[in-house]
N, C-alpha and C positions, 0 to 999 in steps of 0.2 A: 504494500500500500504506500503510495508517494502520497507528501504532505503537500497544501496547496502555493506551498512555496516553491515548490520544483517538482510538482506530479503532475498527468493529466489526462489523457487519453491517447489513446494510440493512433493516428491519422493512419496511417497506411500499412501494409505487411514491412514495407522496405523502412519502416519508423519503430520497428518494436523494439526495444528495450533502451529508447530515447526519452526523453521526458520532456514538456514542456508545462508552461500553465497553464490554466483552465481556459477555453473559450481563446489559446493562443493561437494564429498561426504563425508558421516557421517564418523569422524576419526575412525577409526581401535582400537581398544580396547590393551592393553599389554595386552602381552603372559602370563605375571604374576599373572592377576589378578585370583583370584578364579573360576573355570566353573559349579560346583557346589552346592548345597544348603547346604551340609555339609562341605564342603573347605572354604565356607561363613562365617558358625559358628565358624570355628577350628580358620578362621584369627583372631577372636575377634571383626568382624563389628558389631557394635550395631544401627539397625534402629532410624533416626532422622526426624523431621519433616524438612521441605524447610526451614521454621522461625527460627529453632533452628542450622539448618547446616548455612545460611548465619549468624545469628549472631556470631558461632564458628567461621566460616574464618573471619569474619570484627573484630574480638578481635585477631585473629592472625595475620594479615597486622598493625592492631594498634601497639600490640609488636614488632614488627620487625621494624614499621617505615616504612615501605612501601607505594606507594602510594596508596590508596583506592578505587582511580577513576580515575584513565587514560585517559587522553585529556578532561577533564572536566574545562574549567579555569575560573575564576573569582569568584569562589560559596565557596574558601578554608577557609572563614570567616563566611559566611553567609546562606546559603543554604547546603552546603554539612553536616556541626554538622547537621541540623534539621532532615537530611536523617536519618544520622546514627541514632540519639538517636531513630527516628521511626524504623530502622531494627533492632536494642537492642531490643525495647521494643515488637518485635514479629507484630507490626502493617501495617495491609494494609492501604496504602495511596494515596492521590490528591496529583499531582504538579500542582501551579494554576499559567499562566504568559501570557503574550500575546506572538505572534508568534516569533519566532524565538529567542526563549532563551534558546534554549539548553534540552529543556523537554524530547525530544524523545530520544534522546543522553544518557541523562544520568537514564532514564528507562533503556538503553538496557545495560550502565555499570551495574548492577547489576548484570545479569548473572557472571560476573567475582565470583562473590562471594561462587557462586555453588560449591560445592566440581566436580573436574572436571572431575570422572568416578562416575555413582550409579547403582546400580544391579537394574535387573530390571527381571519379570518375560518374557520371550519371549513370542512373538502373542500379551502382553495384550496394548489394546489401548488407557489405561488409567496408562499407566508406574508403572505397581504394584510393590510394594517393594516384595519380596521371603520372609521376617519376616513380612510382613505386607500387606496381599491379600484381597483385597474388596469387590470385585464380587463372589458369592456364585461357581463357575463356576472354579475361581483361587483360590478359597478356596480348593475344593475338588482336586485340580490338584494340590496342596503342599499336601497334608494329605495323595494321595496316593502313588504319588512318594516320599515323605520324604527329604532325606538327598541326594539321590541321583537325586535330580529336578535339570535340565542344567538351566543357570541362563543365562543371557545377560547381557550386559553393555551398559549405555545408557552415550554420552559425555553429558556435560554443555550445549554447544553450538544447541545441540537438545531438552531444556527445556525449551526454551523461544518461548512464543507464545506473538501474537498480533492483533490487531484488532483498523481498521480505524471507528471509529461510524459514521453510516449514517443512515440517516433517511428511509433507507429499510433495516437495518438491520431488520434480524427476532429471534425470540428466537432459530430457530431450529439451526441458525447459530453457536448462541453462546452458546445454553446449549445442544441440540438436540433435535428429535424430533421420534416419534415410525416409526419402518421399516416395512410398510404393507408387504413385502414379506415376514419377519419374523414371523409376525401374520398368513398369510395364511398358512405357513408351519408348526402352530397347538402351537406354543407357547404362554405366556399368556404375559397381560399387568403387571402381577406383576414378570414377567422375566426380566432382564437387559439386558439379551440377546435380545432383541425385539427393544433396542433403538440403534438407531443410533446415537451416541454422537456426541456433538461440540465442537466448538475449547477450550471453559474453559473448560470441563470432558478431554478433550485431552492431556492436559499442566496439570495436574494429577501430583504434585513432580517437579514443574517448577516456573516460573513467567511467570504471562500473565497481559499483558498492553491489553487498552483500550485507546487509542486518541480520544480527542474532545469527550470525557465523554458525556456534554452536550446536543450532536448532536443525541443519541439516544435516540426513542421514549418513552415515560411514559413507556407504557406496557413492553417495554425491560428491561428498568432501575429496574424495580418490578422482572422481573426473575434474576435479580442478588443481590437482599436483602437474601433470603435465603442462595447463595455463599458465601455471605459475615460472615453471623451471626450464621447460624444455620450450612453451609457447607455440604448442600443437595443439590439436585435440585428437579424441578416439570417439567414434561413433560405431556402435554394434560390432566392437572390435577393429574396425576398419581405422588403420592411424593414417589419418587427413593431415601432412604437412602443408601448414600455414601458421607463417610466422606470424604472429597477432601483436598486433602493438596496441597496449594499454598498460593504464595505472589500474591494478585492484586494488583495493581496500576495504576493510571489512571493518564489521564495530561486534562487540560480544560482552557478555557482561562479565566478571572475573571469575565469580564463582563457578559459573558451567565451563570459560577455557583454561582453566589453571586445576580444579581441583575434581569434579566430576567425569575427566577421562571424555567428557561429548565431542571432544576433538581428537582426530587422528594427530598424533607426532608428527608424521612427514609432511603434513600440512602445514602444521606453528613453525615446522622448520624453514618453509620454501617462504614465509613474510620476515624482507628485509630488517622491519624494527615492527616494534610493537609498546606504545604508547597507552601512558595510564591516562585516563580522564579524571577529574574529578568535581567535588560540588562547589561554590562558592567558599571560599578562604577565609573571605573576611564579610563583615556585616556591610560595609561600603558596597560591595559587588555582588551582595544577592538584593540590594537595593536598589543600584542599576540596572540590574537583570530585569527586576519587577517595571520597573519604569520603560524600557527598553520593549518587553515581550506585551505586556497587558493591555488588553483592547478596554480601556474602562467607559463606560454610559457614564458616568459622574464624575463628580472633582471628589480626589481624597486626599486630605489632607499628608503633609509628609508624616507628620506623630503617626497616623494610623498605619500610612506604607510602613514603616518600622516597625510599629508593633506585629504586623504580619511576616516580615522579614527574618524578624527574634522569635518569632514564634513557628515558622517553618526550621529556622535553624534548630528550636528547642525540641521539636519532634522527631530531626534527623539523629538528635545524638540523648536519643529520651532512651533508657533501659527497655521501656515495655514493648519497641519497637526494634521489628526486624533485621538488624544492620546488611545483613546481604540482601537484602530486596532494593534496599536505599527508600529516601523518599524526595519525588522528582523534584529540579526546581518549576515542575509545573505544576506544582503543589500551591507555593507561594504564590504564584502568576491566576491563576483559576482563586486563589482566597479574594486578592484584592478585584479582582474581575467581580467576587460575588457581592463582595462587601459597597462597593459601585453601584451594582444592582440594586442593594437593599435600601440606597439611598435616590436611585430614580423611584422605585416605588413608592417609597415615604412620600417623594415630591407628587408621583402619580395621584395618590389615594387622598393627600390632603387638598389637592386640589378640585375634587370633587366634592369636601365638604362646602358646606358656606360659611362664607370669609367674611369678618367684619369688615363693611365699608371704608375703605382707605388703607385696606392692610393688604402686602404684596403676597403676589404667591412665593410658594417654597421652591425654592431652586436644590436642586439636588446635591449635597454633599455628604460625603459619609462622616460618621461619628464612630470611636470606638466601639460604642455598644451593638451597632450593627454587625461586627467582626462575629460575635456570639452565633449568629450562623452558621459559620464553615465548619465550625465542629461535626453536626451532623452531614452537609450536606459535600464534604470531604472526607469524609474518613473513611472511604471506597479505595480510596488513594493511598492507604497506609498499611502497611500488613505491620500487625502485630504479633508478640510473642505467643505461644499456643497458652500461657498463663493468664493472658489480658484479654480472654473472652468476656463477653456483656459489660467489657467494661471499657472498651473502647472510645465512648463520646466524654466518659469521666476523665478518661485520659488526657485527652484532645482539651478539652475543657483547663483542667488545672494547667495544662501547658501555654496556653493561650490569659490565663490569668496571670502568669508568673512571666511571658511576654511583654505585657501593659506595664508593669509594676518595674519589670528591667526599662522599658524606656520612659517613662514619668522619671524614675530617680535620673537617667543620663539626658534627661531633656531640662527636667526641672527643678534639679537640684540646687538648694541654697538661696529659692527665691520663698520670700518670705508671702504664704498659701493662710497668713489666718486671717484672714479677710474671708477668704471660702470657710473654714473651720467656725468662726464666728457666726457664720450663717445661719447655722443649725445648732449655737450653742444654748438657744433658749424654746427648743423643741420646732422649731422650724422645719416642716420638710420639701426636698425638693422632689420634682416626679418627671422621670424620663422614659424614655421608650422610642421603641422604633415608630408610633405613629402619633409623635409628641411633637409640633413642630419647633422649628426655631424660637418663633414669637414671643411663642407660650413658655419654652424654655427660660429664656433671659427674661421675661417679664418675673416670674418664681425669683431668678437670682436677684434681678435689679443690680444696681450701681455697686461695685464689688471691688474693692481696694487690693492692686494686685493684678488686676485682669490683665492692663495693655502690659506686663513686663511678661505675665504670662503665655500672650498672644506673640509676644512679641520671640521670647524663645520657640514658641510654636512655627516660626515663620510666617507667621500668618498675614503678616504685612500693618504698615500704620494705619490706614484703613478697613478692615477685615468686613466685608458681609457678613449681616445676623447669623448665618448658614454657617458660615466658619467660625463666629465667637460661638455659637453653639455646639459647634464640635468642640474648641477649645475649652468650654467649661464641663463639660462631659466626660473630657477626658482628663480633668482635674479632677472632679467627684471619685470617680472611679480610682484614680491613682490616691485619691488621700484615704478610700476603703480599702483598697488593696495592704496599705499600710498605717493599717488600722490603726487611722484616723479618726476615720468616719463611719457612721454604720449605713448599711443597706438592705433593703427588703424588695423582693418581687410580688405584685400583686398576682390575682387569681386572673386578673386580664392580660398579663405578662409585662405591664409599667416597673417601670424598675423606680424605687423611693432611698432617696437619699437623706439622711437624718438622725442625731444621736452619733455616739460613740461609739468606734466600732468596739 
């Protein structure tokens, strides 16, 4: 399954195991480029291997300073040198990480690296180069037309192929397999013409990835050692010498290629390097991450991105969860995506009540208390220890408390809060909830000694909308309960009441 960043449908037989985007068609080639096999030679094109043309652009992004990988983040230390020194050194490679670190992502940066037009013979379904024809067939279709052979152009973005490994992959999937109609119509099995190729012969002058490495059978893994090492293939026994030029790469998780044996040896041996992935380092970068990946319907505030941030971090390295499963960073990315939603709906639902005359509607911003959802409607997302049955959302829960309570003390530390504490020191309550609006919010607090320094560490700017000083005092309530401060009660309507000591 391609994602809709580089997957798409298949236009043609002669396009399988290419990718594009949804609803793309193949870019259009400039009018400039050469249309013949002698306009070829006169420009000065000198035929390159895939290993040899991406290591020339990855030395010329180097020089210029350019970025190398685009939306790739957290790897600029650690992970992205081991790429490069493996595409220098000409080597196919494993990215090995558990889910959601970014593997698939950054297989498919690579295609950037393509030179982003290559001639290619027309018809051939194996992208033959015009200086370098493989099939006996493309052989004699240069030698007779010459100089005057029409060329094609094939983009970048139609050289990457890919493949999900499952355990019914077959070979004929990925290497191919003989076309009995070809046979019956009197050709032999030492013709090329007779095989129906797969999606590795297809991606011929490309990158082809393979996901979850691991997940394919013995007998598959065995048809792509000769890919790898010798750069034939064998079809029904039959060895079809053709020299194949590509970059593989593969992605697998560590536990199934290191310790469950799911991988043949002679296979981990034939990949040049093999590369750890891993999750976000530091809280700056799964921060990033979130801001970078997340499609949000609302504004959320940055306090709240971080407390989702500390709070997917706190789940990844929580006891009652799974460590070889991991938990993705589209854990964090899909939290603040929900917690966005739960503050368009607020805005949705309150605007169907009736509004006192002169009062604005609710514009959509999230509040920490909205966060209180991802608990149940995430935790699909986590495998837990076989000990932490039924108690999975309690889990998720106290993790997600102890998140809030980590960023109020690093947000709020040292600013003097009894301004809020005073509020409720003469039985005062306040009452919040996710379908509590702003208005109503700060009209309860009223003028609050303390708010603009607090706003103010919030980021929330010298002018903040109602919408934002009500997440900001909300998420002061909550931080001065969490350290029991303040006390809190949930009503039977699910309002949450702030009030007393905790």
């Amino acid at each position: 399954m391609i994602w809709s960043e580089a997957g798409g449908r298949v236009t043609d037989r002669a396009s399988v195991g290419r990718v594009t985007a949804p609803n793309q068609v193949s870019p259009v080639p400039p009018a400039d480029l050469p249309g013949t096999l002698g306009e070829l030679r006169a420009s000065g094109h000198h035929y390159r291997t895939v290993k040899q043309e991406i290591r020339d652009n990855l030395l010329a992004r180097m020089r210029a300073g350019e970025d190398r990988f685009p939306g790739i983040v957290g790897y600029e230390d650690t992970v992205l040198p081991e790429v490069e020194r493996a595409l220098l050194a000409g080597h196919d490679m494993v990215l090995l990480g558990e889910r959601g670190q970014g593997k698939t992502r950054l297989i498919r940066s690579l295609g950037a690296l393509l030179d982003e037009w290559t001639p290619v013979i027309p018809g051939s379904v194996l992208n033959e180069h015009p200086l370098h024809p493989l099939t006996p067939a493309s052989r004699a279709l240069v030698a007779e037309a010459g100089d005057d052979l029409p060329i094609g152009w094939l983009h970048r973005s139609m050289r990457y192929g890919e493949k999900l490994a499952t355990p019914d992959t077959s070979v004929g999937d990925l290497i191919g397999d003989v076309d009995p109609i070809r046979i019956a119509q009197g050709r032999t099995l030492g013709d090329p013409e007779t095989i129906h190729f797969g999606l590795v012969p297809r991606t011929n002058r490309g990158i082809f990835a393979v996901n979850e490495l691991p997940d394919l059978a013995e007998r598959i893994q065995v048809a792509l050692l000769n890919v790898l090492e010798e750069r034939d293939i064998q079809v029904r026994g039959y060895q079809l010498r053709l020299p194949l030029d590509l970059l593989l790469v593969a992605s697998a998780n560590p536990e199934d290629y290191t310790n469950r044996g799911r991988i043949i040896t002679p296979l981990k041996d034939r990949f040049g390097a093999e590369v750890r992935t891993h999750y976000p380092v530091d809280l700056e970068l799964e921060l990033a991450l979130i801001r970078q990946e997340a499609g949000l319907v609302a504004e959320v505030p940055e306090h709240v991105l971080e407390v989702l941030a500390r709070f997917a971090r706190a789940v990844r390295e929580s006891p009652s969860v799974d460590p070889r499963s991991g938990v993705s960073a589209r854990f964090a990315i899909a939290a603040a995506e929900t917690v966005a939603a739960a503050a368009l709906r607020r805005a949705g639902l309150l605007a169907a009540a009736p509004a006192a005359e002169g009062v604005r509607a609710e514009a959509p911003v999230a509040r920490v208390g909205d966060a209180v959802s991802v608990t149940s409607t995430l935790r699909g997302k986590v495998e837990f220890e076989s000990g932490e049955e039924g108690r999975e959302i309690e889990v998720l829960a106290h993790l997600l408390r102890t998140a809030t309570a980590e960023t109020f003390r690093a947000r709020l530390a040292g600013l003097d809060l009894s301004g809020f504490t005073g509020l409720v020191a003469e039985g005062t309550v306040i009452e919040t909830g996710e379908l509590v609006s702003s208005a109503e919010l700060l009209r309860q607090v009223g003028p609050v000694d303390g708010l603009a320094k607090v706003l103010d560490r919030l980021g929330l700017g010298d002018a903040p909308t109602p919408e934002e000083a009500a997440a900001g005092v909300e998420f002061v309530l909550e931080g001065l309960h969490l350290t029991r401060r303040l006390g809190k009660d949930v009503t039977e309507s699910g309002r949450t009441v702030y009030g007393g000591r905790g």
